[in-house]
C-alpha positions as CSV (number, residue, x, y, z in Angstrom):
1,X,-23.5,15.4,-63.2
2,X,-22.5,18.9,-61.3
3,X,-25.3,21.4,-60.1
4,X,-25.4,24.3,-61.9
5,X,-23.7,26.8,-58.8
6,X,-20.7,24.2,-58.9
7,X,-20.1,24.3,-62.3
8,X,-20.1,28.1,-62.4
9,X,-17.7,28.0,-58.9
10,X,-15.3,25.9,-61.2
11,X,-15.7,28.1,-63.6
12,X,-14.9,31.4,-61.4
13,X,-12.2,29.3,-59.1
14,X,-10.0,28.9,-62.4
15,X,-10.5,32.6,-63.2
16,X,-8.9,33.7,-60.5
17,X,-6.5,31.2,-60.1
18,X,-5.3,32.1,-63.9
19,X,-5.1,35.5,-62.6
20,X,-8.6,37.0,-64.3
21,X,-9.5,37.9,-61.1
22,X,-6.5,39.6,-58.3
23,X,-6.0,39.6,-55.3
24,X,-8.7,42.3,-53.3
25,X,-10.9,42.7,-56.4
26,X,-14.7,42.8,-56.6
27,X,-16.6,39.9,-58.6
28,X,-19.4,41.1,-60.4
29,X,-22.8,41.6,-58.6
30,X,-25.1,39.0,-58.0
31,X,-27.8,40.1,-59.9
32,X,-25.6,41.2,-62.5
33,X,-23.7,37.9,-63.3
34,X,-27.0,36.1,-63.2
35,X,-28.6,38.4,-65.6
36,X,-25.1,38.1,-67.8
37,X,-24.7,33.9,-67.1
38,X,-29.0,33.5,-67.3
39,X,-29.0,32.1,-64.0
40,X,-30.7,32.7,-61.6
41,X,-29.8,34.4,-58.1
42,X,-29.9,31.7,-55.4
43,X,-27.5,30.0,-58.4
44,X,-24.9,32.6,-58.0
45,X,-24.9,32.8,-54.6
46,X,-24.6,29.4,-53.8
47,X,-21.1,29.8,-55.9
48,X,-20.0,32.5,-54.4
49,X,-20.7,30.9,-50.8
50,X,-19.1,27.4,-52.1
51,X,-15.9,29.6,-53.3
52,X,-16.0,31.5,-49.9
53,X,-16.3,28.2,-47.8
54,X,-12.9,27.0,-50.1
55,X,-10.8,30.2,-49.1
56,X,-11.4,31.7,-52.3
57,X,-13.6,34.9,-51.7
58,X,-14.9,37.0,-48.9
59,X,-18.1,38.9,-48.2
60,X,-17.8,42.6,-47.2
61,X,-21.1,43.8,-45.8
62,X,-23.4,44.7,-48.6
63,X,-20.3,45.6,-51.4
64,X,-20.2,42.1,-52.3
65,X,-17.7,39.5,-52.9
66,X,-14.1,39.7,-53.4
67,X,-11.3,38.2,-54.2
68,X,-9.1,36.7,-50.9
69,X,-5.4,36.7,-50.7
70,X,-4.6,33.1,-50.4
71,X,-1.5,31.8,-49.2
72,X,-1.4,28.1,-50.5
73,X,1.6,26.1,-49.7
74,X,3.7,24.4,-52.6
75,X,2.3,21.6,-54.2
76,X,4.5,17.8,-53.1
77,X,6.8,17.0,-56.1
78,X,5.2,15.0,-59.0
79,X,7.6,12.3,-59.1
80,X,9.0,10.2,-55.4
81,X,12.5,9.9,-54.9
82,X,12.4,6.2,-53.4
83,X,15.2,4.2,-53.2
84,X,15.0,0.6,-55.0
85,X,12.1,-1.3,-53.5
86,X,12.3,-4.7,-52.2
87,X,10.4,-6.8,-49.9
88,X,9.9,-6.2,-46.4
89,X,7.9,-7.3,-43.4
90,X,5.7,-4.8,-42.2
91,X,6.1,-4.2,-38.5
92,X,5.6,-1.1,-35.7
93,X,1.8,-0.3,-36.9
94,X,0.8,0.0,-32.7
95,X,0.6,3.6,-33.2
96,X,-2.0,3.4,-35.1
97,X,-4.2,2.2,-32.3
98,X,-3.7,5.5,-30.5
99,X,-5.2,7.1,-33.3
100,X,-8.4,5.5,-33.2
101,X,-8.8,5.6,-29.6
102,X,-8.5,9.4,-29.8
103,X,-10.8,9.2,-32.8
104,X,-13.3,8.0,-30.2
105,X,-12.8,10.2,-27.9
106,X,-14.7,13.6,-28.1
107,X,-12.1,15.6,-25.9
108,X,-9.4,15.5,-29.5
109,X,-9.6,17.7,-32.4
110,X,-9.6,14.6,-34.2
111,X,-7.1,15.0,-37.4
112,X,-5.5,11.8,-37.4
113,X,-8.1,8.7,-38.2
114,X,-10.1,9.5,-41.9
115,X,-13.5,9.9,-39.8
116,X,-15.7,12.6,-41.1
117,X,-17.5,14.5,-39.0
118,X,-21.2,14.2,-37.9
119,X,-21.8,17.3,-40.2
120,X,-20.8,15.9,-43.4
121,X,-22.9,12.3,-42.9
122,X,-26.7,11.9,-43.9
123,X,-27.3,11.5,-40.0
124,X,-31.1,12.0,-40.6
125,X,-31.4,10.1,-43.0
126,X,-30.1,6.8,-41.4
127,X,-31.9,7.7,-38.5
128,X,-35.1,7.6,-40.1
129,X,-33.9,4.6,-42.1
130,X,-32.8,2.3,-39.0
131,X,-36.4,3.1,-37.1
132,X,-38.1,2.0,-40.4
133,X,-36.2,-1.6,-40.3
134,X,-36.4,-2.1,-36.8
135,X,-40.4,-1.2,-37.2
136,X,-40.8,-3.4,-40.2
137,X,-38.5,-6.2,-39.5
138,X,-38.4,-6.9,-36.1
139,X,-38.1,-10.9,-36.7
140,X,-35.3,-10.6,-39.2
141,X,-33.1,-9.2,-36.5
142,X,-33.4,-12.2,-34.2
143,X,-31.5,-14.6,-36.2
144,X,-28.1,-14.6,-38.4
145,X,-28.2,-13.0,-41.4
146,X,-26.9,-15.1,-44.3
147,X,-22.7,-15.0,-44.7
148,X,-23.3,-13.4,-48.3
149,X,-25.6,-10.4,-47.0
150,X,-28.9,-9.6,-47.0
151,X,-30.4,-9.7,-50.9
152,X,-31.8,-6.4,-51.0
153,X,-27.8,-4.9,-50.2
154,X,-26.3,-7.2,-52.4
155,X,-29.1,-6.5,-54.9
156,X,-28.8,-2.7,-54.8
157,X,-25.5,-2.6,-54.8
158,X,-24.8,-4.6,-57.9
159,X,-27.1,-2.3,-59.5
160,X,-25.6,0.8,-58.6
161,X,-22.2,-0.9,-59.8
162,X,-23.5,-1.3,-63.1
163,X,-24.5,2.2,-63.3
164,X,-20.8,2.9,-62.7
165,X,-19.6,0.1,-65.6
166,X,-19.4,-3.1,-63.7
167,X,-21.7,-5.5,-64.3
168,X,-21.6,-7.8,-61.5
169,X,-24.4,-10.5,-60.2
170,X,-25.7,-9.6,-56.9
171,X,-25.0,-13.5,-55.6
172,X,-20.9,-12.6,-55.8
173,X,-21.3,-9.5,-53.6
174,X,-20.2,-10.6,-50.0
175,X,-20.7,-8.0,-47.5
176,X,-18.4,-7.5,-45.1
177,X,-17.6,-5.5,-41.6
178,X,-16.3,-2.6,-43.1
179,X,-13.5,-2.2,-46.2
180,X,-10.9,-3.4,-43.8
181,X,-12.4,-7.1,-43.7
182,X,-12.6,-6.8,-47.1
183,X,-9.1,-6.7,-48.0
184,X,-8.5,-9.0,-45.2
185,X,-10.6,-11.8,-46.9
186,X,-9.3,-11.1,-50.5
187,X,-5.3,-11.6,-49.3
188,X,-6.7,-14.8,-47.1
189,X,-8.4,-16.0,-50.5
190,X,-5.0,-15.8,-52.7
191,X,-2.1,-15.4,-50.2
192,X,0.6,-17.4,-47.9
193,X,2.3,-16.2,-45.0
194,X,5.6,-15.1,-46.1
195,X,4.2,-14.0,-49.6
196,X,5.1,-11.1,-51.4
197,X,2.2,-8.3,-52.0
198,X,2.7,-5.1,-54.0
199,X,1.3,-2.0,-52.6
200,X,1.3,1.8,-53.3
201,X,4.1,4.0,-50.9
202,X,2.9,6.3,-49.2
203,X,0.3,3.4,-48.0
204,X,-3.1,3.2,-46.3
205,X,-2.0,2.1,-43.0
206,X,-5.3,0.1,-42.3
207,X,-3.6,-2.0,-45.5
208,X,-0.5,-2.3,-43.8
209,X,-2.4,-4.1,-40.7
210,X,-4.0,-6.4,-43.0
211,X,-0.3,-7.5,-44.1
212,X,1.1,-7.7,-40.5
213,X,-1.5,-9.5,-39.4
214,X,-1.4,-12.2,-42.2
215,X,2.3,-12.2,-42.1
216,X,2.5,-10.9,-45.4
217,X,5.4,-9.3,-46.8
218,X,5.1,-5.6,-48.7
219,X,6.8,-4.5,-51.7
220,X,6.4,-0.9,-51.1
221,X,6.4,0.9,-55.1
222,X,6.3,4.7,-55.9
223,X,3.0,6.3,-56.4
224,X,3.2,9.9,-58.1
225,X,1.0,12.6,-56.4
226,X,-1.2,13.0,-59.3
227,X,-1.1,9.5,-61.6
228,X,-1.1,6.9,-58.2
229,X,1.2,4.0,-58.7
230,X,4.4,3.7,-61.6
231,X,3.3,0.8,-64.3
232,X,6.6,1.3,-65.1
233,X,7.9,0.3,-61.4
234,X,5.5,-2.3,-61.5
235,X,6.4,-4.4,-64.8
236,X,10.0,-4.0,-62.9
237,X,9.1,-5.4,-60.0
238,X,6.7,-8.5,-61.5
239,X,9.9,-9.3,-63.0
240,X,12.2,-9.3,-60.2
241,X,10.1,-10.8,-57.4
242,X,7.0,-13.7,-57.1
243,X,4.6,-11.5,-56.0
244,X,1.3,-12.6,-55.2
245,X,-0.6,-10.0,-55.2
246,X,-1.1,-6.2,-55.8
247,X,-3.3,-3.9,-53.9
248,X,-4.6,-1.1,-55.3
249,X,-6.2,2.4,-54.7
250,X,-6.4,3.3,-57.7
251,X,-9.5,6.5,-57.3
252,X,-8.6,9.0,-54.7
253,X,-6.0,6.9,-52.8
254,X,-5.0,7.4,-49.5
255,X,-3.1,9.4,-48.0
256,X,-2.3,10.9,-51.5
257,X,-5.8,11.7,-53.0
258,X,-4.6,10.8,-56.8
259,X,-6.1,9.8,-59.5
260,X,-5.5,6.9,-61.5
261,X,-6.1,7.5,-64.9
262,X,-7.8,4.8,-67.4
263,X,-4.8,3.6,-69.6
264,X,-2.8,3.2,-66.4
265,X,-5.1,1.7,-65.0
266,X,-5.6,-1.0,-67.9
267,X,-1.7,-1.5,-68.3
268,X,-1.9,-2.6,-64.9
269,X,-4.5,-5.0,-65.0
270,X,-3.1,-6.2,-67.9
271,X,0.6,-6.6,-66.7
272,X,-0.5,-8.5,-63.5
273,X,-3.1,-10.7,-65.6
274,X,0.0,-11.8,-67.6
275,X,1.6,-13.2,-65.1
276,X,-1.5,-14.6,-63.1
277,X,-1.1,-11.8,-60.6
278,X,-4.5,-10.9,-59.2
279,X,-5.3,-7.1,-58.3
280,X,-6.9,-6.3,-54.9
281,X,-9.2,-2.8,-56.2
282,X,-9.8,-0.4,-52.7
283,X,-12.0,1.5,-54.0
284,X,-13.2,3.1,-50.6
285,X,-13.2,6.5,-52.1
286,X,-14.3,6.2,-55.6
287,X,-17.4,7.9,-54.5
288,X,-15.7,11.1,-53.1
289,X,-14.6,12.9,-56.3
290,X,-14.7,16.8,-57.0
291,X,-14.7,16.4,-60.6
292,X,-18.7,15.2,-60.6
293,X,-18.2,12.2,-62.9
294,X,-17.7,9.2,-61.0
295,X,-14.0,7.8,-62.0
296,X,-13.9,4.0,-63.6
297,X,-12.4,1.4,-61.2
298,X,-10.3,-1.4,-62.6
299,X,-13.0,-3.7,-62.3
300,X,-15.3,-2.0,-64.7
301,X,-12.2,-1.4,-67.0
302,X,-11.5,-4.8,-67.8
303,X,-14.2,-7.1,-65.8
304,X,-13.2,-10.6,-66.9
305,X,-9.4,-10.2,-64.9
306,X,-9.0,-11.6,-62.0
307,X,-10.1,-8.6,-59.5
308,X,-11.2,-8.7,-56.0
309,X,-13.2,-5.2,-55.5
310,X,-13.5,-3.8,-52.1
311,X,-15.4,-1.1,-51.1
312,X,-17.2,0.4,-48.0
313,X,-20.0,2.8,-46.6
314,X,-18.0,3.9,-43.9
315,X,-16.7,7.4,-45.2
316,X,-20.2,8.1,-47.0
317,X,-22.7,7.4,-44.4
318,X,-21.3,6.0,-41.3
319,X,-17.8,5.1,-39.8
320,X,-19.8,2.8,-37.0
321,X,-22.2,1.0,-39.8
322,X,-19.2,-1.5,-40.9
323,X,-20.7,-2.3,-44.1
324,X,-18.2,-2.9,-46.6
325,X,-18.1,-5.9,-49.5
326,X,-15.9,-7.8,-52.0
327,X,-16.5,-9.1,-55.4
328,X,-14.4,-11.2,-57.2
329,X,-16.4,-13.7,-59.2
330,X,-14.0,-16.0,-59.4
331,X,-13.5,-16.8,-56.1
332,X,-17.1,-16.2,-54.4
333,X,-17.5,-19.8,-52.9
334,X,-13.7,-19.2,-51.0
335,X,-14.6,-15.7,-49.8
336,X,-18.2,-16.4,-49.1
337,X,-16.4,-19.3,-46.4
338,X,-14.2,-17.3,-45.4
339,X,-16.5,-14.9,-44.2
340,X,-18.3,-17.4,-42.3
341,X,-15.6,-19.0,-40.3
342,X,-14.3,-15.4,-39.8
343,X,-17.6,-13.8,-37.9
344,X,-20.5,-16.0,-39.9
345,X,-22.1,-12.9,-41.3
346,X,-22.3,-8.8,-40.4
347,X,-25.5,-7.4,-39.2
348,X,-28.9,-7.7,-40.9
349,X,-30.1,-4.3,-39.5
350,X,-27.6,-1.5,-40.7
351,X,-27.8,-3.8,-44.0
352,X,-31.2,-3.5,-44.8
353,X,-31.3,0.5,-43.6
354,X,-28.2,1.3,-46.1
355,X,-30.5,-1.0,-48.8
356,X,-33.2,1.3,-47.8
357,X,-31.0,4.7,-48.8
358,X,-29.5,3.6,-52.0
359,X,-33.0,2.3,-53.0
360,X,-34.6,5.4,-52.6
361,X,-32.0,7.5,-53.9
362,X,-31.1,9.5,-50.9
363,X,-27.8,7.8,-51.1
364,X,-27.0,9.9,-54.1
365,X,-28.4,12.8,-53.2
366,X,-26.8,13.0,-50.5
367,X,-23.2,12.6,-52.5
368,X,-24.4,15.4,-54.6
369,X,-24.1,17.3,-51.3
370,X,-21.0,16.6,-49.8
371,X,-18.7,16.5,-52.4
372,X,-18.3,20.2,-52.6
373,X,-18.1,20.1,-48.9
374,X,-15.5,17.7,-49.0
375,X,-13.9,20.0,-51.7
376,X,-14.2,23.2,-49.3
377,X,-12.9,21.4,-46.7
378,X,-9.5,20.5,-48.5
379,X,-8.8,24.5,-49.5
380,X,-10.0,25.4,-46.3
381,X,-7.6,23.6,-44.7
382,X,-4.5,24.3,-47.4
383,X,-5.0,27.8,-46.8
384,X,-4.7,27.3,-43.4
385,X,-1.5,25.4,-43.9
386,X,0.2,27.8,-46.0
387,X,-0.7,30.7,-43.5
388,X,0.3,28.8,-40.5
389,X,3.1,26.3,-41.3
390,X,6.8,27.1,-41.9
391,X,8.3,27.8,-44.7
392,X,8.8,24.8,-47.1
393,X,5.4,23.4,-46.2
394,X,4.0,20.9,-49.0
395,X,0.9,19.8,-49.5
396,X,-1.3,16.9,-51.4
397,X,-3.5,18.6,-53.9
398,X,-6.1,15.5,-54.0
399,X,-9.3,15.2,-56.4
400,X,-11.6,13.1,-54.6
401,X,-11.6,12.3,-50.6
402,X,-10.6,14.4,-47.6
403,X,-7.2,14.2,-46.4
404,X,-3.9,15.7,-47.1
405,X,-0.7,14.5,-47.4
406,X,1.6,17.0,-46.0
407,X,5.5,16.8,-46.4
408,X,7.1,19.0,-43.5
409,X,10.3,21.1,-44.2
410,X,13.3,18.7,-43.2
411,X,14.6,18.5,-40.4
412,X,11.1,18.4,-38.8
413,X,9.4,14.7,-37.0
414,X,6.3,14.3,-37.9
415,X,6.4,11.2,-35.1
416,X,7.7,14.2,-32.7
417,X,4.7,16.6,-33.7
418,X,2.0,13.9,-33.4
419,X,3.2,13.2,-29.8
420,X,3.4,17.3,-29.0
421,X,-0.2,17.4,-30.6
422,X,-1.8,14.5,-28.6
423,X,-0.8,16.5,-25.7
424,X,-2.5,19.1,-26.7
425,X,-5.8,17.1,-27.4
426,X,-5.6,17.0,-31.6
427,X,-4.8,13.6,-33.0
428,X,-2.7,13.8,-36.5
429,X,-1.2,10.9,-38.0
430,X,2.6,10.4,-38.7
431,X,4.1,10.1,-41.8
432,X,6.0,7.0,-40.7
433,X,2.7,4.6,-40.4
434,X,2.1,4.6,-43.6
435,X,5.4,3.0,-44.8
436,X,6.2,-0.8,-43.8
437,X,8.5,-0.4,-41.6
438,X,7.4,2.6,-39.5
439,X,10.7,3.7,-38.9
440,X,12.3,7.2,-39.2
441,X,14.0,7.7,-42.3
442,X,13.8,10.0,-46.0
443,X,12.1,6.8,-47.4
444,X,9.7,6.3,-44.9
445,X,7.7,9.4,-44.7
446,X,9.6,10.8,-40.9
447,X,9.3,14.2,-41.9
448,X,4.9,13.9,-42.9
449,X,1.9,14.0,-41.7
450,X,-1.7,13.2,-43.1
451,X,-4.5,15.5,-41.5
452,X,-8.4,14.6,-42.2
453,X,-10.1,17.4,-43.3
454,X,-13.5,16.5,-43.0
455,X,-13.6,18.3,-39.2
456,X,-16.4,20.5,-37.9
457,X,-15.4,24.1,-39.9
458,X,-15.3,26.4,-36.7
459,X,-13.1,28.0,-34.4
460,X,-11.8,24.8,-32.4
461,X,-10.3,23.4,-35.8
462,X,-8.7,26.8,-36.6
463,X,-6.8,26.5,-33.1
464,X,-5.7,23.4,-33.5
465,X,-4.6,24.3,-36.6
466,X,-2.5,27.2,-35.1
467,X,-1.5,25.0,-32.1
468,X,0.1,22.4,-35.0
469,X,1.8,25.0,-37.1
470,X,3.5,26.8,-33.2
471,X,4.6,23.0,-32.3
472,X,6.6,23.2,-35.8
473,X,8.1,26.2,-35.2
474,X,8.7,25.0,-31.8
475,X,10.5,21.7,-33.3
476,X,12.5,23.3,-35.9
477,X,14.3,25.6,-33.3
478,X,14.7,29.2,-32.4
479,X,15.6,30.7,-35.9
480,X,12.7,30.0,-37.7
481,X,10.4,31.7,-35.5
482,X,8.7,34.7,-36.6
């Protein structure tokens, strides 16, 4: 459920977007619209701030709001143009090392690793919840917590999962260190070395780790922009190869920011099930959505298939927590032991202090927030692109999350930009690590880049923003400056 000043934003946003509203004109007065809408004034100004904050308005003085000139690059194409997929070993995903060691290091404008900033975390919150199990529990944190989890995290979190559609029993929720361990332990659980897995293409490179390190091979399968991955791709590929697996991100995904909807999701399921394929669900972002409504995952779609759900904290209330977990019911007792000869268990303490926030309902609240943040965030930064990036500039237009994909006019290396940038302390991350391979190449993403969004709003980012768009003027040669 939306707050009342975001459902009037929305409401204004497609206004002027359908043209109701041009370029340079005044919106009606505060006072008048909330006499006219019977709402009341901190209401109105809350959506004209949220549609200010996404690029779409501007105060002047005390005449009021208007209407900005926006300069949004082209959406990417619906449909990929990928050539016919077959297996490959994934190899060359070093790079993506660098990017989480300037993720670390507070001297980047840090673009390239999905990290939010501090701003756009319930910092206080956590605070205050980690003093209160440290005061309260101090024996419990001596010892190792069970492989499983604590019971109040499992407990809570099969509860809000229910809320959401899946009903799940809290003794098959394993919790894990982070999402990434997650997906690690569902591929050890059904997988080989030398197996083939399906994924999405463009894919999460973390995913493409997990495969390298298990000696996996990918079967790399066109996702559209706004649908996620081709069931039609799919039922051709089952077909073709003996694949083992399919992973999924299926709300949101990363780096493209669709949206899966139901029935594809359920012809999915439903095509792997029939050939005893089982579905890895990364549902990392499922929380993140503009729309309000939280979006069904395949799990709570069709919850007697053969699902391994894997989730995390890490983009909602900490990076550094690590708390992530996996349910699959019917293979509890093999993940449950592979978790314990992995690392025996993850930490009781920021366990119990997340139990602590979804139990007391800050945890929600505090999505309530930052979902229009993370909404403002992504026009901020589109508008940005399309006033500071060449000609020929694409860009993701995701629903949920808070990165863009961003396809760079050919002829341009996003692998050449990324090393320019680090130079200039931002961190980005090239198109080409999240392909297989990781080499240069129309199929494998050479010419894009995925930015996180979710970066302090202030004048830092907007240089570094005008720093990245120069270095592609720079790369693309002398007659496309200016």
């Amino acid at each position: 459920m939306r707050f009342l000043y975001q459902q009037l934003a929305t409401e204004l946003q497609q206004q002027i977007e359908q043209g109701q509203y041009a370029s340079g004109e005044r919106l009606p007065g505060v006072r008048e619209l909330a006499q006219r809408r019977a709402l009341s004034i901190s209401t109105v100004v809350a959506s004209y701030r949220h549609l200010e904050a996404c690029g779409y308005l501007h105060a002047n003085n005390r005449r009021g709001y208007f209407v900005k000139a926006r300069s949004l690059p082209p959406p990417l194409s619906s449909t990929p143009v990928l050539p016919t997929a077959v297996p490959s070993a994934v190899c060359s995903q070093q790079i993506a090392l660098s990017l989480s060691k300037a993720a670390a290091d507070p001297a980047y404008i840090r673009l390239g690793a999905a990290v939010p900033a501090t701003s756009y975390l319930p910092q206080h919150a956590l605070q205050k919840a980690l003093q209160q199990v440290i005061k309260t529990e101090p024996t419990r944190l001596m010892r190792y917590e069970a492989s499983r989890g604590t019971p109040e995290l499992r407990h809570e979190i099969a509860k809000r999962m229910a809320l959401h559609g899946a009903v799940v029993s809290p003794e098959d929720v394993i919790i894990t260190n982070g999402c990434q361990e997650a997906l690690m332990l569902s591929l050890k659980a059904i997988t080989q070395p030398g197996d083939i897995v399906v994924i999405e293409s463009p894919a999460f490179y973390g995913l493409l780790q997990a495969l390298e390190a298990a000696g996996l091979k990918a079967l790399a399968l066109p996702t559209d922009a706004k649908t996620g991955l081709d069931p039609a791709a799919l039922a051709e590929a089952v077909n073709r190869w003996p694949i083992k697996a399919c992973v999924l991100i299926a709300n949101y995904s990363n780096p493209l920011g669709c949206l899966m909807p139901d029935s594809n999701k359920k012809r999915i399921v439903h095509l792997l099930s029939s050939r005893g394929i089982p579905l890895i669900e990364d549902d990392t972002y499922g929380d993140l959505g503009f729309a309000g409504q939280r979006p069904s995952s395949c799990l709570a779609l069709c919850p007697t298939e053969n699902i391994f759900y894997c989730s995390t904290f890490s983009k909602t209330l900490s990076p550094d927590l690590r708390i992530g977990w996996v349910i699959a019911p019917k293979h509890t007792a093999k993940l449950e032991y592979l978790k314990f000869i992995s690392n025996i268990s993850t930490a009781a303490l920021p366990q119990l202090a997340v139990a602590k926030l979804l139990q007391s309902g800050q945890y929600e609240r505090h999505l309530k927030q930052v979902r229009p943040q993370y909404q403002a965030a992504i026009q901020r930064i589109s508008s940005s692109i399309g006033r500071l990036f060449p000609t020929g500039t694409r860009v993701s237009q995701p629903q949920g999350g808070f990165v863009l994909w961003i396809e760079l006019p050919k002829g341009l290396d996003g692998s050449q930009l990324a090393q320019l940038a680090l130079a200039e302390h931002i961190s980005i991350a090239p198109g080409v690590i999240f392909s297989p391979t990781a080499k240069s190449g129309s199929a494998n993403y050479s010419n894009f880049i995925r930015l996180n969004c979710a970066a302090t709003p202030d004048a830092r980012l907007e240089r570094a923003l005008q720093t990245l768009g120069q270095l592609c003027y720079k790369l693309l040669g002398p007659k496309t400056q200016g």
